[in-house]
N, C-alpha and C positions, 0 to 999 in steps of 0.2 A: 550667879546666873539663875540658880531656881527660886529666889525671888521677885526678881524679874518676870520670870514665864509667870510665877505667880500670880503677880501685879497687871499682867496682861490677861490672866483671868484661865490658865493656865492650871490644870492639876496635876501635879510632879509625881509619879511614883518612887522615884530615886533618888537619888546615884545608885547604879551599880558598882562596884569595882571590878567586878568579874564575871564570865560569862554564867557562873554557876547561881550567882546574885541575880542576875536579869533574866535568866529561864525563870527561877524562883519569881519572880515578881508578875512577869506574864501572864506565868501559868496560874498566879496567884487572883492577879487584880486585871479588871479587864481596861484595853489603853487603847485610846484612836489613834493614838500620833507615837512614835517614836524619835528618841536624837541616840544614836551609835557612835562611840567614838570608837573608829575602827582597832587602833591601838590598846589593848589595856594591861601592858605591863609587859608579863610573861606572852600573854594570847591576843587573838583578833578576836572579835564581836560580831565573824564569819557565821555562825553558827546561830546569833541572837538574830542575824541580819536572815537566814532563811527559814527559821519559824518564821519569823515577822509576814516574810514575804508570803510562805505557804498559806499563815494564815487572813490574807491582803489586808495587813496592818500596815498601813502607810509611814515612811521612816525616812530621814535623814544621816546623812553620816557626815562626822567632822575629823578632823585630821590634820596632821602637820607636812603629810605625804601627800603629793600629788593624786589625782583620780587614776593617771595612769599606773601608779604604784600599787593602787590599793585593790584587795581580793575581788574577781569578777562583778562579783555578787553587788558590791558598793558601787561598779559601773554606770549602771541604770538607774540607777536613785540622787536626788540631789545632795550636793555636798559643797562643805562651810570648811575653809581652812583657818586652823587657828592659826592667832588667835580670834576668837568671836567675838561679833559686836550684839550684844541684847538686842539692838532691832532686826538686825540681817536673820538673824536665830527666828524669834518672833513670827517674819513677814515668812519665811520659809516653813515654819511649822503652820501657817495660817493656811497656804499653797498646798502644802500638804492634803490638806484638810477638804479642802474646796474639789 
């Protein structure tokens, strides 16, 4: 997948695996767009997803869970159920964007 985003011209900071990796990289590197996968293991991406918001970084969240399952916060923001298709991703971080 993050050759793809690549290939669409895309600058990837990640993977994270975990929440303590994606604050790190935030706080690190500056991002317009985000993708959240709500789930990540042990934790949600709750916490990735309201920096994000506070600091109106624009984000998507993907998931194997319905929207209505997932933490509030993922409510309001678009969201891509896996499995993802490289373009559905793409046209949605473009929206984003816009």
């Amino acid at each position: 997948m993050i050759h793809e985003l690549r290939n669409a011209g895309f600058k990837t900071l990640g993977p994270a695996v975990n929440v303590i990796q994606a604050l790190d990289i935030i706080q690190r590197d500056h991002c317009d767009v985000a993708v959240l996968d709500i789930n990540l293991v042990s934790e949600t991406s709750e916490t990735v997803a309201r920096l994000l918001f506070d600091a109106k970084i624009p984000f998507l969240a993907v998931s194997a869970y319905s929207k209505q399952q997932a933490p509030e916060i993922f409510k309001e923001v678009p969201m891509l159920m896996k499995p993802i298709r490289s373009r559905s991703l793409i046209t949605e971080l473009q929206r984003c964007l816009d």
